[in-house]
N, C-alpha and C positions, 0 to 999 in steps of 0.2 A: 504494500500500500504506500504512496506518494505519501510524503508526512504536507500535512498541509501550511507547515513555515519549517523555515528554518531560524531563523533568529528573532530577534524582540522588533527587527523595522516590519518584517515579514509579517508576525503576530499586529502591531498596530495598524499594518494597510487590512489586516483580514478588522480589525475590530471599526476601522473607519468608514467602511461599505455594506454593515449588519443592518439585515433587512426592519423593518418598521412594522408596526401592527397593525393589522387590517381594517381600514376606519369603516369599509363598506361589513364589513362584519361588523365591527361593533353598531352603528346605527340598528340595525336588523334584529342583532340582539336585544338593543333597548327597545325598539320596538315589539320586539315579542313580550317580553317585560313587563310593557306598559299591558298588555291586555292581558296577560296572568288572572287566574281565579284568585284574588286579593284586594285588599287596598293599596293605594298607592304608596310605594318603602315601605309596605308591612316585613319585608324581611331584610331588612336593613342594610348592614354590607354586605349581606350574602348576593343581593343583586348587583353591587359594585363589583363583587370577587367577581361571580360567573361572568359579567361583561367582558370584563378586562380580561378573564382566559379565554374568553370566545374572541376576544382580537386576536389573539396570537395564534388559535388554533382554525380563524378562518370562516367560521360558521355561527349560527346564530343556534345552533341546537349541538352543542358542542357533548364531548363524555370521556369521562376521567376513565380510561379502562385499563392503563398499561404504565402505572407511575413505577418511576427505579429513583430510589438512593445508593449513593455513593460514598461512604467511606476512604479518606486518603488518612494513610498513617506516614507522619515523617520524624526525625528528632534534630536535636537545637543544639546546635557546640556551645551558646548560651545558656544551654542547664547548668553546665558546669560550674556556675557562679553561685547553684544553690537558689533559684529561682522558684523551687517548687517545690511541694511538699512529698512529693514521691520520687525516684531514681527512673532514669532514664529507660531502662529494662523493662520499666510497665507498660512501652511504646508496644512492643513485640506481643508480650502475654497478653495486651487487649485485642492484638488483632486475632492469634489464636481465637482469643475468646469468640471475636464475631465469628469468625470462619467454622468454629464449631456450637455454633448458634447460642452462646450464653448471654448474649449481652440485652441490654435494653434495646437498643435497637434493631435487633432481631428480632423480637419481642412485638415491636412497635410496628416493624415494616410489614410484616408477616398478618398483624389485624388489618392491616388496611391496603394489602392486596399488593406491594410494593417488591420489586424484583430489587434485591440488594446486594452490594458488588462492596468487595472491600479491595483497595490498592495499596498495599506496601511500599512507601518510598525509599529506595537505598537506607534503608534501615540503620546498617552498619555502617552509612557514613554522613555522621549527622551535618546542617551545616555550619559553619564556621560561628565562630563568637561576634556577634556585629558588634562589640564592643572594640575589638581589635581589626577589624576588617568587614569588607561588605558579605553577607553572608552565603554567599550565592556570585559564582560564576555565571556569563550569561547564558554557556553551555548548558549548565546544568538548571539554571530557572528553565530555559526551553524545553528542557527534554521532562521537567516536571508539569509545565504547560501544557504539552503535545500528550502525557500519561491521561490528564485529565479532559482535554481533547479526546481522545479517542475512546475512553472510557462513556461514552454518551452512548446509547444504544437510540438508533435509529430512528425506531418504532415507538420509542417512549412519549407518554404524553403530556407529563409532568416531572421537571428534576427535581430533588432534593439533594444538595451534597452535605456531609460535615467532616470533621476529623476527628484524629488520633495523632498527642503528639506530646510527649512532657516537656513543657518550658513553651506552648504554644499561644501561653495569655500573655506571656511577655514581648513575644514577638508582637501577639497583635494592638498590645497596647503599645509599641514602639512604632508599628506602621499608624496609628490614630492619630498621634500626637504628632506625626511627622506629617500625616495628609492633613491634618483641620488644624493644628495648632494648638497651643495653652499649654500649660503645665503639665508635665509627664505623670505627677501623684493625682490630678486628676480623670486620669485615661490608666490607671494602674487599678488594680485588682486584686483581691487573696486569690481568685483563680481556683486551685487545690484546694487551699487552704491551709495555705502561710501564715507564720504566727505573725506578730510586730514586728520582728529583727526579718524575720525573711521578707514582708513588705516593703519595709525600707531597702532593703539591697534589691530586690524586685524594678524598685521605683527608680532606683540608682543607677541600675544598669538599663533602664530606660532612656531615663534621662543622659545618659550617656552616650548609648546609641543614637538619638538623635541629634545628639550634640555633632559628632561625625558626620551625619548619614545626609541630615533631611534637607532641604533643598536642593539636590542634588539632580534633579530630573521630575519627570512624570511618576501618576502610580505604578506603572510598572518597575524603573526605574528603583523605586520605594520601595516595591515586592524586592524586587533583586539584593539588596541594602541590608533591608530589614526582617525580610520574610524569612518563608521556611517554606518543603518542599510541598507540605502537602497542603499549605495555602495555596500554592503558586497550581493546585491539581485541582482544586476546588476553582479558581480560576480561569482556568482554562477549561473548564467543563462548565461552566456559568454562560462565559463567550460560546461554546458551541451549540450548547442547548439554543443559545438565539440566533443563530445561523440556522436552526432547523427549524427557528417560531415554536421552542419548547418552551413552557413558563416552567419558571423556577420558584421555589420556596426556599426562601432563605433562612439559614438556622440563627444562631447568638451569636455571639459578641465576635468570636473567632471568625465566622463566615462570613460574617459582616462585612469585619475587615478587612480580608481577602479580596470581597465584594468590590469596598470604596475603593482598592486602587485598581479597576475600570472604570468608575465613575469618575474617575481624577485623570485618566487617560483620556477619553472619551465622555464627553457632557449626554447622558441621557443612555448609556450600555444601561443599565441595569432598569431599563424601562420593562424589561419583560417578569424582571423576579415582585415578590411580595414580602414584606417581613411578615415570617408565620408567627412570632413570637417575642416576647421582651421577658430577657433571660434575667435573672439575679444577680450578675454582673453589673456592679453600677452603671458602667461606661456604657454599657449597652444602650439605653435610653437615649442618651445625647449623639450615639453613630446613628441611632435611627432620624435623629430629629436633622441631623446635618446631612443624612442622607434621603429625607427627605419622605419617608418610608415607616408606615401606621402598622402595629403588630396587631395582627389577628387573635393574642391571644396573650394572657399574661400569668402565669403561674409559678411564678417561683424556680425554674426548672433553670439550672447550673451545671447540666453534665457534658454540653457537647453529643458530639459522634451523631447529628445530627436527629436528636430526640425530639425535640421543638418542632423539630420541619417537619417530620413523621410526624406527628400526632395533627397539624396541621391538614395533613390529607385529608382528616374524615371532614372537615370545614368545607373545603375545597369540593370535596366529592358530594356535601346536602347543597353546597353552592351550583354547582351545573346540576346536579341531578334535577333540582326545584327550577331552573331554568326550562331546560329541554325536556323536563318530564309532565309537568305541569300544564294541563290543559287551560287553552286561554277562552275567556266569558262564550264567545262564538261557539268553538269545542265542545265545551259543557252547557251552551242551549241556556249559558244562567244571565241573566240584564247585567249591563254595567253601570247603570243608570238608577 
């Protein structure tokens, strides 16, 4: 198979020609909508979800029938510093876990019909400390790119990606505060669940990496700098999903992240995803609000491996099903008057 870039100008000509969403769909849509057995917004954002995925998917009677999440696992030469409350080695025995179905999100994908794919990133070579260097070659940002590229299955009708990755809230609190700005303790996190001394060094080696890193370029750029491998998989599989007018559900605070630097490449890439959720992560709140981007759902949930987004499916799924299933006043012989 042709890899579809080879490097990061290659990745930005593909992200600056991604197709747009179908506005003659959506009209059609609302118009179906509008004449639904209901009153008018009786079902609130669920009519704004169902619109917005019926632009992407082209049709005014749109159906959730073939959603996949994606799991990327990578690790941080930034753990090193003691940024997290577990060792690095948990990166490996979680993805075990998914691969032999233990995890939550196996759990999660499996009620709600979801095909789920786990990717290991060079495990055994975690990247570099962006403390001391950018963390990421731009060989290997692409080749973690192109992982998550190609990981999109075709036929899917909704993405969800998350990760696997110890030292991965550090990372994306050091891409936050390098994309939007402000104070590194306020874009920092327990994450794990670091005590006092581990949040200050957490905070430190944030503030530090950005102190090197940021201004430096574009978000991707930023990913390269700051990232880690299995952001950089989670985005490029975000990008591709919208080269096929796949909507995306986007998980917490980590994918987010990932997220904003195509939104910092490109004004308006991440017009096809949705925040499924607003994770316990504090910083998470303020990436949605600069991103522009309303959670569908708010619950406490702090795990990652993209448990938010899953759980977000069954939303998604009474959101089209009540579109395209639901007979309108005509259909059912009932007055709308």
């Amino acid at each position: 198979m042709t890899a579809a870039f080879s490097d990061l100008a290659g990745f930005r000509n593909l992200l600056a020609t991604q197709p747009a969403r179908d506005t003659a769909a959506i009209a059609a849509a609302g118009a179906r909508n509008g004449q639904l057995t209901k009153p008018p917004a009786a079902l609130g954002r669920l009519e704004d979800l169902a619109i917005w995925y019926a632009g992407w998917r082209g049709t005014d009677r749109p159906t959730v029938a073939a959603p996949q999440v994606i799991v990327f696992a990578g690790n941080h030469g930034v753990a090193a510093q003691g940024v997290s409350a577990f060792p690095p080695e948990v990166t490996a025995q979680m993805v075990l876990n998914f691969e032999h179905g233990g995890a939550a999100i196996n759990q999660l994908a499996r009620t709600f019909g979801a095909k789920l794919d786990v990717h290991a990133l060079s495990l055994d070579r975690p990247t570099a400390d962006f403390t001391q260097g950018p963390a990421m070659r731009e060989d290997e940002l692409c080749e973690a790119l192109l992982t998550g590229w190609n990981a999109v299955d075709e036929t899917t009708d909704v993405l969800v990606t998350g990760e696997m990755g110890i030292g991965n809230t550090t990372s994306a609190a050091a891409l936050a505060t390098a994309l939007f700005g402000g104070d590194a303790g306020a874009w920092t996190g327990r994450g794990t669940g670091v005590d006092d001394e581990g949040l200050a060094t957490k905070t430190r080696v944030v503030a530090e990496g950005v102190a090197r890193h940021g201004g430096k370029g574009d978000g991707l750029e930023t990913l390269r700098r700051l990232g880690g491998r299995e952001l950089a998989g989670m985005v490029g599989a975000i990008a591709r999903a919208r080269s096929l007018r796949i909507p995306v559900l986007l998980d917490g605070f980590i994918c987010c992240a990932a997220a904003a630097c195509l939104e910092k490449t490109v004004a308006g890439a991440l017009d096809h995803c949705v925040a499924s959720h607003l994770s316990a992560e504090g910083a998470h709140g303020p990436m949605l609000e600069a991103l522009g981007k309303e959670p569908l759902l708010s619950l406490g949930l702090r795990l990652g491996e993209a448990s938010g987004a899953a759980l977000s499916l069954g939303v998604l799924k009474a959101a089209v099903a009540c579109l395209s299933g639901m007979a309108t006043f005509a259909e059912a012989g009932v007055s709308d008057s």
